[in-house]
C-alpha positions as CSV (number, residue, x, y, z in Angstrom):
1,X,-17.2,206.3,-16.9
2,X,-16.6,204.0,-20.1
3,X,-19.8,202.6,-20.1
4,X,-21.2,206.4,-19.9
5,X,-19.2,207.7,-22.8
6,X,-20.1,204.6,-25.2
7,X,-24.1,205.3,-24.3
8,X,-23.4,209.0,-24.8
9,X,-21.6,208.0,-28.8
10,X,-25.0,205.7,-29.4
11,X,-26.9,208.7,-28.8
12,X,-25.3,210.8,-30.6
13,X,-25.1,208.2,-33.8
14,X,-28.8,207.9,-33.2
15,X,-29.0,211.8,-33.3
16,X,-26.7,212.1,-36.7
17,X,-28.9,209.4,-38.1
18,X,-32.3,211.2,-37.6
19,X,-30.5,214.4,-39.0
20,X,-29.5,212.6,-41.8
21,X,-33.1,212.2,-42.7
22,X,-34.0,215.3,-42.0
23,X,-31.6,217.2,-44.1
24,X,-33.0,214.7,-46.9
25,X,-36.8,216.5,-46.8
26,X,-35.7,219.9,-46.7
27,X,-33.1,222.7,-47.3
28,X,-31.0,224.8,-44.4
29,X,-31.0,228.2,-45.2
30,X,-34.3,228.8,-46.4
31,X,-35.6,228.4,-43.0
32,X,-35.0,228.7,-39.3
33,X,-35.9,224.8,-39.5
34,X,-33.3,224.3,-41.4
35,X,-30.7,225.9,-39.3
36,X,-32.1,224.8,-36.0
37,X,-30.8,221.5,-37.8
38,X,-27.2,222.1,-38.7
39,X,-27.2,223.8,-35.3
40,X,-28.0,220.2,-34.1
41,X,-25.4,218.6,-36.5
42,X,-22.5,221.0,-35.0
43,X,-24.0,219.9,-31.5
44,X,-23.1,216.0,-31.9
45,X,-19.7,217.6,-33.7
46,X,-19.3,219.6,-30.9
47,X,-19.5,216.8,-28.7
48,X,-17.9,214.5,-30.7
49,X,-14.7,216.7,-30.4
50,X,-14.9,217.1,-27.5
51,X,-15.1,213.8,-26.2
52,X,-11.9,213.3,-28.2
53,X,-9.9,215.9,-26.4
54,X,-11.5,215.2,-23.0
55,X,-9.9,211.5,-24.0
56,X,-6.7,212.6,-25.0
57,X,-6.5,215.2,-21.6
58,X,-7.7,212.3,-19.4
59,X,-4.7,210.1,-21.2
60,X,-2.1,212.7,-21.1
61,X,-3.1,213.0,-17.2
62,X,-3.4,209.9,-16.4
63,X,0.0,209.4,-17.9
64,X,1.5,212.2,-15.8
65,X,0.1,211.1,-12.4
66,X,1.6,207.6,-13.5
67,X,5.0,209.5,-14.3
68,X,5.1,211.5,-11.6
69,X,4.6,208.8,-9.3
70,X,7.1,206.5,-11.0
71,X,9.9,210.0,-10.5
72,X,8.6,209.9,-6.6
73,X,9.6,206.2,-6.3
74,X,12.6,207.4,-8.2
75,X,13.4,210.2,-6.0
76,X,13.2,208.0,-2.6
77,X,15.6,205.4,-4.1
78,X,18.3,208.2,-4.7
79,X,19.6,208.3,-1.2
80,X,20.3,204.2,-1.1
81,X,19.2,202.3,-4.3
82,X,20.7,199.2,-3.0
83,X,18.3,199.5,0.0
84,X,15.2,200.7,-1.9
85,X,15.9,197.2,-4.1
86,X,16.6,195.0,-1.2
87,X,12.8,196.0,0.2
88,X,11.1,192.9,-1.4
89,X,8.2,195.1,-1.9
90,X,9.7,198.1,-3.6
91,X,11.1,195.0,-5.8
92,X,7.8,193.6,-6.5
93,X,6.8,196.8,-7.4
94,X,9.6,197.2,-10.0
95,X,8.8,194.0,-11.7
96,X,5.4,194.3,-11.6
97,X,6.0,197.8,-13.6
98,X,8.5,196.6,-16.2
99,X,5.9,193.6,-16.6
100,X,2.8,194.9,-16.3
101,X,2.4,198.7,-16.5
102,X,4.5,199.3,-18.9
103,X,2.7,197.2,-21.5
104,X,-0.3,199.3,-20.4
105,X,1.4,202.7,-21.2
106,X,2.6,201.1,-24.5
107,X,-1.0,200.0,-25.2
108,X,-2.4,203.3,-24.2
109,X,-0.8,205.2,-26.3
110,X,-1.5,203.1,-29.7
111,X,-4.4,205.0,-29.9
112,X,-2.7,208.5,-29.9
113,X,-1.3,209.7,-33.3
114,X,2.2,210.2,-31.7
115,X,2.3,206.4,-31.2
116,X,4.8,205.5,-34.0
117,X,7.3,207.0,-33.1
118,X,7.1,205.7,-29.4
119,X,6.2,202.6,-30.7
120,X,9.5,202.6,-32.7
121,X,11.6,204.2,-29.5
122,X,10.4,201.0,-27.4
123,X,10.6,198.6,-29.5
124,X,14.6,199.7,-30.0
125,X,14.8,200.0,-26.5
126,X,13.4,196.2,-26.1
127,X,16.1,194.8,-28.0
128,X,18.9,196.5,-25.8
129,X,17.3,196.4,-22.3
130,X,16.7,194.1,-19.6
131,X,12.7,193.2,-18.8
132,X,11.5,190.8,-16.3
133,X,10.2,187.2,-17.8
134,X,7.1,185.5,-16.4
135,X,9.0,184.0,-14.2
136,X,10.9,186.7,-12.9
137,X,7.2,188.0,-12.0
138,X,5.5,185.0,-10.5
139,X,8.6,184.9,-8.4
140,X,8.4,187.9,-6.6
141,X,5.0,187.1,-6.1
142,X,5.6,184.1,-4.4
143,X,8.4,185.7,-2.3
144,X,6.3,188.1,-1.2
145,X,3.9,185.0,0.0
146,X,6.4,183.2,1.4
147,X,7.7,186.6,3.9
148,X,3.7,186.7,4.7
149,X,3.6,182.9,6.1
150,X,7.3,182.6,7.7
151,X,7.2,185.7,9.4
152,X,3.4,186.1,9.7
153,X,2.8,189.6,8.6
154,X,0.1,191.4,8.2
155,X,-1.0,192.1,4.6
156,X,-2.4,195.7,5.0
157,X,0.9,196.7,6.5
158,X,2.7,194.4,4.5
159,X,0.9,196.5,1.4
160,X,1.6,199.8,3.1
161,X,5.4,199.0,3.1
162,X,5.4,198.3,6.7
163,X,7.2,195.3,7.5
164,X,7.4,193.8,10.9
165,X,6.6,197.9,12.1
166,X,9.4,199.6,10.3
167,X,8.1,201.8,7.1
168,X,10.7,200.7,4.4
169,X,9.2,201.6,1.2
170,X,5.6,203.0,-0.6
171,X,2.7,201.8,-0.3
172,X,1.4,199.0,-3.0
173,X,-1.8,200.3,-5.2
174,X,-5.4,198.3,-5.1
175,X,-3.8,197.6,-8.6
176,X,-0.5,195.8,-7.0
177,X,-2.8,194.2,-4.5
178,X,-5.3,193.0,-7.3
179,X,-2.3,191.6,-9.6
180,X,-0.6,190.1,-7.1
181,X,-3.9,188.0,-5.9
182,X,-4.6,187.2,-9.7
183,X,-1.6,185.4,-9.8
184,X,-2.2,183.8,-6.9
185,X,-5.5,182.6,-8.1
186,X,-3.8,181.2,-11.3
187,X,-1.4,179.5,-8.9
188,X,-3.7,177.9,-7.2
189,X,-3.1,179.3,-3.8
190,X,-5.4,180.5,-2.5
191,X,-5.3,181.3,1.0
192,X,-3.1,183.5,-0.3
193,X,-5.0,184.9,-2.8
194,X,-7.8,185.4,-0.6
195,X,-6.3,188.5,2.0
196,X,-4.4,190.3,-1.2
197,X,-7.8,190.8,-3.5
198,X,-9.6,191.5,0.2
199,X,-6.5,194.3,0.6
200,X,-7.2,195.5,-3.1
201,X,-11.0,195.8,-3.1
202,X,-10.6,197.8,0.6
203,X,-8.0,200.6,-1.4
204,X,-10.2,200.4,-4.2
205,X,-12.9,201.6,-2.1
206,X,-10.7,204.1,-0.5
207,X,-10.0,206.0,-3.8
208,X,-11.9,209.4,-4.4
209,X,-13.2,207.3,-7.6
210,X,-14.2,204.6,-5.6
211,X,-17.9,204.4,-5.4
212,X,-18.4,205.5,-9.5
213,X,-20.0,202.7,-12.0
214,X,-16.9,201.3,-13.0
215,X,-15.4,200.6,-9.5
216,X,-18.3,198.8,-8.9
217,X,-17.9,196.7,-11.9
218,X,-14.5,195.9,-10.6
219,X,-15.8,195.1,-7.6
220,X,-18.7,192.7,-8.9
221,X,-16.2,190.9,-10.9
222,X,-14.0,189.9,-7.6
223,X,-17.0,188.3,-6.3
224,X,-16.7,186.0,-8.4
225,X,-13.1,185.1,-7.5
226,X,-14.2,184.5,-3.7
227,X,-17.2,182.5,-4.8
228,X,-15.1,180.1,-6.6
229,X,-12.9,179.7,-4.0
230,X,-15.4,179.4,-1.2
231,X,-14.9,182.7,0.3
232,X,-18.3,183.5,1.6
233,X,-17.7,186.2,4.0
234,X,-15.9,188.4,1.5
235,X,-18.0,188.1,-1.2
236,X,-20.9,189.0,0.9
237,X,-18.8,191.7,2.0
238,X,-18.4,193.2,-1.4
239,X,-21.9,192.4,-2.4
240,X,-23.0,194.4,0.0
241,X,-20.7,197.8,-0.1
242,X,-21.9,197.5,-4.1
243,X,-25.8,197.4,-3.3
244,X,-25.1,199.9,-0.4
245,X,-23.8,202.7,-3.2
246,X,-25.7,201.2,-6.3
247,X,-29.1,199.8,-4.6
248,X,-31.3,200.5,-8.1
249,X,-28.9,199.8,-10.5
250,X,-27.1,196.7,-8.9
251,X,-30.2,194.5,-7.7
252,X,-29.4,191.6,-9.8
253,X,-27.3,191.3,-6.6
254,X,-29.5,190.4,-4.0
255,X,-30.6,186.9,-5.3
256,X,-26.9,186.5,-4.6
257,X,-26.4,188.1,-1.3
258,X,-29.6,186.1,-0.6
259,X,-27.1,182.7,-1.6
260,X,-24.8,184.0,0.3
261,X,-26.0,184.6,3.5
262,X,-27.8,181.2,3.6
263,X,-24.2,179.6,2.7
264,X,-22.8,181.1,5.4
265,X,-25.8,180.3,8.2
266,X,-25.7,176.5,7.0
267,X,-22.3,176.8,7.6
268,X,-21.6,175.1,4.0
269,X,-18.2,174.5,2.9
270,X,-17.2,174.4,-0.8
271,X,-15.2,176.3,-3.3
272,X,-11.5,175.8,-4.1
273,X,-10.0,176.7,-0.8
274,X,-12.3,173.7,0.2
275,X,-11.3,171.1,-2.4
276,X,-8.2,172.2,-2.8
277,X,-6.5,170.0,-0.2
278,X,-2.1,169.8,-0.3
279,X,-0.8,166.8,-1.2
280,X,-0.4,163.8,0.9
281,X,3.2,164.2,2.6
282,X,3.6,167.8,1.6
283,X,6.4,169.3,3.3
284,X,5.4,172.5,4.1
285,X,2.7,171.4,6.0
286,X,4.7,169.1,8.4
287,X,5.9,169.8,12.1
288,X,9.7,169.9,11.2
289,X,8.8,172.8,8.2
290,X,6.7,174.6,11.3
291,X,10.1,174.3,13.5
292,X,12.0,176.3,10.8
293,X,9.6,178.9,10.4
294,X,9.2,179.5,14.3
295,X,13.0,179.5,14.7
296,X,12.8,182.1,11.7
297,X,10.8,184.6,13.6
298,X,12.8,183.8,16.6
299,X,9.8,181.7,18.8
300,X,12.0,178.4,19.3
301,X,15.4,179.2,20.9
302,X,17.9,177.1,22.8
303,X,16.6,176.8,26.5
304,X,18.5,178.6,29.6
305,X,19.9,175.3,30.9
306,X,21.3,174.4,27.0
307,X,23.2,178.1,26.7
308,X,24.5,178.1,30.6
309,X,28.1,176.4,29.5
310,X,28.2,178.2,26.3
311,X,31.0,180.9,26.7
312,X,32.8,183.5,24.3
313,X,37.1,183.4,24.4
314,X,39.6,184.9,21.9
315,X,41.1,181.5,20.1
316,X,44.6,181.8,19.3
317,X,45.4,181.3,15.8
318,X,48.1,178.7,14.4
319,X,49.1,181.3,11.8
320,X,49.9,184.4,13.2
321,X,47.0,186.2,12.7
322,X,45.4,188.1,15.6
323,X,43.5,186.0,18.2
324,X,39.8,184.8,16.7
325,X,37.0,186.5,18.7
326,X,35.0,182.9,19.1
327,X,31.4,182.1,20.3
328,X,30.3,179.1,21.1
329,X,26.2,179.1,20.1
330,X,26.0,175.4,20.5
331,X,27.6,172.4,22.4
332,X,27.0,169.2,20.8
333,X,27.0,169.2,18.0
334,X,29.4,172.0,18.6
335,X,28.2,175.0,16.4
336,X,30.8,178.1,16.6
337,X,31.0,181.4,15.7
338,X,33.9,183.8,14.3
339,X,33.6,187.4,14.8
340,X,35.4,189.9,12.8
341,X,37.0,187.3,10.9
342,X,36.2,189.4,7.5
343,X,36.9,193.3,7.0
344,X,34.3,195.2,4.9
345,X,37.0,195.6,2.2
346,X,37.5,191.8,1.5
347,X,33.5,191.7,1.9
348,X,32.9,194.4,-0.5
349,X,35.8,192.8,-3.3
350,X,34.5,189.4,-2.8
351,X,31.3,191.0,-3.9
352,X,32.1,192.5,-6.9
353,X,34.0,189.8,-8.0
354,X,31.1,187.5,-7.8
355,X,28.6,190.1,-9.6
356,X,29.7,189.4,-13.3
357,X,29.8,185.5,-12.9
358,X,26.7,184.8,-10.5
359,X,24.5,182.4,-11.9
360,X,20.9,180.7,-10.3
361,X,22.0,178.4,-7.0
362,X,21.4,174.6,-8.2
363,X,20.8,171.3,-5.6
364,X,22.2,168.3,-6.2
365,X,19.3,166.1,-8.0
366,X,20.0,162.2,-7.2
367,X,17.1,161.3,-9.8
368,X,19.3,163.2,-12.6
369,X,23.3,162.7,-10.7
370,X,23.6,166.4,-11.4
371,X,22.3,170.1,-10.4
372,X,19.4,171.5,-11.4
373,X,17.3,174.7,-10.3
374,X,14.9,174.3,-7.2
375,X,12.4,176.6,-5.8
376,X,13.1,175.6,-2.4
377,X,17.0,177.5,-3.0
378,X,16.4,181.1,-4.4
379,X,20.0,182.9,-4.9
380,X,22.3,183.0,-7.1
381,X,26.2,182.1,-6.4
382,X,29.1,182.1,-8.4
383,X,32.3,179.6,-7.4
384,X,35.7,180.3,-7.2
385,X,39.0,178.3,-6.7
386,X,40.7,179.8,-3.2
387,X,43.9,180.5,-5.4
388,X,42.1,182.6,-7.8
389,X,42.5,186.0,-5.4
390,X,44.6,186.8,-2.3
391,X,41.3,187.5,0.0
392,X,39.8,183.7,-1.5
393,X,43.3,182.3,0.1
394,X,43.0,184.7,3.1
395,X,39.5,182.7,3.5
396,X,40.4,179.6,3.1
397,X,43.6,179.9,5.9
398,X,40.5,181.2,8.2
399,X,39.1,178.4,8.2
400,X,42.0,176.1,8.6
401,X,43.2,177.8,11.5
402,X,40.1,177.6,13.4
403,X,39.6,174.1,12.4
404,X,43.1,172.5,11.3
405,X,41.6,170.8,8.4
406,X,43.2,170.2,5.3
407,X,41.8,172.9,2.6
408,X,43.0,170.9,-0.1
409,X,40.5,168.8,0.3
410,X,37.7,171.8,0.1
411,X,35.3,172.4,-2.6
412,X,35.3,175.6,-4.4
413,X,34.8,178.8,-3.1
414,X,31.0,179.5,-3.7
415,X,29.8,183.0,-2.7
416,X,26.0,183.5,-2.9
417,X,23.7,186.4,-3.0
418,X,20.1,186.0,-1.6
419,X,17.6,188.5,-3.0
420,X,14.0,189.2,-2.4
421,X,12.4,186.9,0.0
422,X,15.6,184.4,-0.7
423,X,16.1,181.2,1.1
424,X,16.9,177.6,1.4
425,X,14.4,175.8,2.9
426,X,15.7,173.2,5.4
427,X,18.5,170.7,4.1
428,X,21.6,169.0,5.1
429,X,25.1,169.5,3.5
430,X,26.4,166.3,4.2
431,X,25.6,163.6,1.2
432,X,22.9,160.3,2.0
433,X,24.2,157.0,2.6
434,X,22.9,156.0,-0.8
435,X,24.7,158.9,-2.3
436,X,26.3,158.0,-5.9
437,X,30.0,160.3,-6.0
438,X,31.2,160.8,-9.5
439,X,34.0,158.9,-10.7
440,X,36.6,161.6,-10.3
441,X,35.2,162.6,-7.2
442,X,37.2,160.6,-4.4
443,X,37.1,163.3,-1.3
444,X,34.1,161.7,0.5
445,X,31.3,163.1,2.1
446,X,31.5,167.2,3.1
447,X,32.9,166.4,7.0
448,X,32.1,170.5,7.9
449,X,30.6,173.4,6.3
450,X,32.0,176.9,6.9
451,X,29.9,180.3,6.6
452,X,31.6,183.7,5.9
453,X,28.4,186.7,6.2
454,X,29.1,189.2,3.8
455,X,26.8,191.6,4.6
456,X,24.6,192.2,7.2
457,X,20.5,191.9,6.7
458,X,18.5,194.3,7.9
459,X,15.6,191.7,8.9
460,X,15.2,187.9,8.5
461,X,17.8,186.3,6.5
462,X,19.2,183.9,9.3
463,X,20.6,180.7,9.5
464,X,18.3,178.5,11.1
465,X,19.0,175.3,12.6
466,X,15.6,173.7,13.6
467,X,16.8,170.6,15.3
468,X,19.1,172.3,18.0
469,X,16.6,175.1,17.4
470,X,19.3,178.1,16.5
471,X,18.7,181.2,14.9
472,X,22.1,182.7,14.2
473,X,21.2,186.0,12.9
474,X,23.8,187.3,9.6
475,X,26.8,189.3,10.6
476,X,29.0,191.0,8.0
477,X,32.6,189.8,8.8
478,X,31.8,186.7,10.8
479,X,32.6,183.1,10.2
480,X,29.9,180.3,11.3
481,X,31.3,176.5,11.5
482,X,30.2,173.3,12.4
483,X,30.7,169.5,11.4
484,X,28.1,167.5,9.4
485,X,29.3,164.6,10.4
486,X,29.8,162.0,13.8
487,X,33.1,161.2,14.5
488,X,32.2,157.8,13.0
489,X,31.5,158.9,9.9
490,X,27.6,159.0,9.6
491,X,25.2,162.1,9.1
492,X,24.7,164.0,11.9
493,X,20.9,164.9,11.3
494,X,20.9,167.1,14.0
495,X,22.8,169.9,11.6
496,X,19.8,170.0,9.2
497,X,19.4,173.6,8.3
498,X,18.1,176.6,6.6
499,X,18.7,179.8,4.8
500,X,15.7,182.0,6.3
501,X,13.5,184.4,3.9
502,X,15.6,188.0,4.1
503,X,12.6,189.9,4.7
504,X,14.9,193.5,3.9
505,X,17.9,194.1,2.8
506,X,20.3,191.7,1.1
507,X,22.4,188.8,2.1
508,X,25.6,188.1,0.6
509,X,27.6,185.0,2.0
510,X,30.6,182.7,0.9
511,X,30.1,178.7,1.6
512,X,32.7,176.4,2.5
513,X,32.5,172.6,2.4
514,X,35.7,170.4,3.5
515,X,35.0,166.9,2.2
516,X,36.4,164.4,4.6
517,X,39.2,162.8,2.9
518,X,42.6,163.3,4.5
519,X,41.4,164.9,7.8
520,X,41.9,162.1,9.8
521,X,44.7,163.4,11.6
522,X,42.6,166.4,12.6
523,X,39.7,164.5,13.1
524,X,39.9,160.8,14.0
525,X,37.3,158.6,12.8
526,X,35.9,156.3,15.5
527,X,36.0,152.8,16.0
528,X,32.8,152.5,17.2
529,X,29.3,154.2,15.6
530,X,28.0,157.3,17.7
531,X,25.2,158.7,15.6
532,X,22.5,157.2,17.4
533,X,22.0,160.5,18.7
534,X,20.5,162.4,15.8
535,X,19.2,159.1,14.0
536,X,15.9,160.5,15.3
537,X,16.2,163.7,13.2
538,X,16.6,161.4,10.1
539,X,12.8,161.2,9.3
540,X,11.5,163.7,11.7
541,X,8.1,163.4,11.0
């Protein structure tokens, strides 16, 4: 449609200009001619204005269906915005909007004579309103990447909101689809990339405006992207869908669906997805990262024979309280379970206490001795001393009535809040033999690591274990325990674990770590070494 309306405007130049010289040989009134001229002239005005307010309708339009279909996303997050935001592709979308689309509009309407004063509006509205950064964007698109792999889904329904068979949210646009595979592209991944600009091009074609000229230069241009990356199949795919709609004005094409076709019968292999290769000891590509993503979706479980002793019991506490509702989920090492330990009040307080101070999660980095950001841990968390509120202390004497330990020796309080597609990919608590402890810091390694759920998740989310291989699925009020360290002393590798992409909804949890000092008493250390067996965990692969 652009390329129409600019050969339409040379024409009509071309028309003016040959006026031009007409009205120079003669005069206008004197003669029919003349009129037949200026009659000409108000043609090419004609047209002129009306190309102007055909542009100005088509903008105003176009901005309407894009308002209106912003309001309908509006209108379905009334009911539950806390649930339309935990969908991690309603929060794609979002971002993608406040980074992307609403540039666009601003661009758009530069060219309109009310643009000042909008211009003016949003850039007072920038200075006191939150946008996304680049990151914020490349984020989500990686998190909706890393849903795809762990729990396999399927992009079209992925794009459609469908995730794992539920509808959760609207459906992403070719446009979403297309942005989302650029980025990919630019990230260099592209197996990734490859499926979302496949899911874009197949709703491009979809749309009523689908087979006009300037879809079909879209479509040519993604060629391109799947040549470069080796992508014969699709490319010849689009190739063809163009030359099937434009066969006259598109056969520059067949010299390359000719290229094509032999690529693909000589079976050659090249193009970025080709050369491309992960790096030597990459982790994501190794068995024990496989193990987590299977126990993710639930494929690896404890065997029949390994749950037979396991049992449930009420556990009566040393304090008083009512008796804990305990399950056992594994026996050695001894991995436990607290129901009901949490009411939704304390769970709801400790959530809004964490809101105004939660910060980016960090890792320990031994290269630097301190914490730094990590893409493998996306939350954020905020820490608190167990005196600090009456529910933090209430927490902390959960915990020592299950286990005896001394709290004392406990870090802080660190509650954590897992967004779209948030995780922790597998790790151990426990510090490495080498491990360097600050000066001040004499409480030893963390001896056991506590988990209060929060919240419940809607799907994914879990705390996978891939070693024992447990999947212990998030459970608003519940307490999860087990010890990261042999009696001895040494690592128990076997406890190496994971926070599981939360595919919908949103996780909120609280952490506690007991360092070992002092807990002897509790916890004798033995005489003799007994980690021999989980030294084989310690370098799995």
């Amino acid at each position: 449609m652009f390329q129409l309306n600019s050969i339409t405007r040379i024409l009509q130049l071309v028309l003016v200009l040959v006026l031009q010289l007409l009205a120079c040989r003669a005069e206008f009134y004197s003669s029919t001619s003349g009129l037949e001229q200026l009659f000409r002239t108000e043609i090419v005005l004609l047209d002129e204005l009306q190309n102007y307010v055909n542009e100005i309708t088509q903008h105003a339009e176009a901005l309407q269906s894009e308002i209106d279909a912003i309001r309908v996303e509006h209108l379905s997050a009334m009911d539950s915005i806390g649930s339309y935001l935990n969908n991690p592709v309603n929060a794609f979308r979002l971002i993608k909007r406040l980074h992307s689309d609403w540039e666009t509009f601003e661009s758009s309407v530069k060219g309109d004579t009310s643009r000042a004063d909008y211009l003016e509006a949003m850039a007072e509205l920038r200075e006191n309103l939150s946008y996304p950064s680049q990151d914020d964007f490349v984020g989500s698109a990686i998190a909706l990447t890393r849903l795809q792999q762990t729990y396999q889904l399927d992009v079209a329904e992925l794009a459609s909101g469908m995730l794992n068979g539920v509808k959760y949210g609207t459906a992403m646009s070719w446009q979403d689809c297309f942005v989302l595979g650029q980025h990919l592209y630019a990230l260099r991944d592209y197996n990734h990339t490859v499926p979302w600009l496949q899911q874009s091009m197949q709703l491009l074609g979809e749309q009523s405006y689908g087979e006009e000229s300037a879809s079909l230069d879209f479509m040519e241009a993604v060629v391109g992207y799947h040549q470069q990356m080796g992508d014969h199949e699709n490319a010849l795919n689009l190739v063809n869908h163009v030359l099937a709609v434009e066969p006259e004005e598109r056969r520059h094409l067949e010299e390359t669906r000719t290229q094509l076709e032999d690529l693909i019968t000589d079976g050659v292999k090249q193009g970025l997805l080709h050369t491309t290769a992960r790096r030597p000891g990459d982790y994501h590509s190794s068995r024990e990262f496989r193990m987590y993503e299977q126990v993710c979706r639930g494929e690896l479980a404890p065997s029949a024979a390994a749950q037979r002793h396991l049992r449930c019991r009420l556990q009566r506490s040393r304090f008083g309280y009512a008796p804990f509702k305990l399950e056992e989920l594994h026996a050695d090492p001894p991995v436990v379970q607290l129901h009901d330990t949490v009411s939704q009040r304390e769970s709801l307080f400790l959530q809004n206490a964490a809101r105004p101070r939660i910060q980016r999660s960090t890792v320990y980095n031994q290269a630097s001795s301190g914490a730094t950001a990590a893409a493998f841990r996306t939350s954020q968390g905020a820490s608190f001393n167990y005196s600090r509120y009456r529910t933090t202390q209430r927490l902390s004497q959960h915990v020592a009535d299950l286990s005896g330990l001394d709290m004392d020796y406990a870090e802080n309080l660190q509650i954590a809040n897992y967004g779209i597609g948030g995780h922790y990919e597998p790790h151990w608590d426990s510090f490495p033999e080498h491990h360097v402890y600050p000066e001040d810091d004499r409480h030893g390694n963390r001896l056991a690591t506590a988990i209060y759920y929060l919240s419940d998740v809607e799907a994914g989310g879990g705390t996978a274990f891939p070693f024992l291989p447990l999947l212990v699925t998030p459970e608003r009020g519940s307490l999860l325990f087990w010890y990261n360290l042999h009696p001895s002393g040494d690592q128990d590798y076997r406890t190496k674990h994971a926070a599981c992409p939360v595919l919908q909804g949103s996780k909120w949890i609280a952490n506690v770590w007991i360092r070992e000092r002092n807990q002897d008493r509790v916890r004798p250390c033995d005489l003799q070494r007994n980690h021999l067996s989980s030294l084989h965990f310690k370098n799995f692969d």
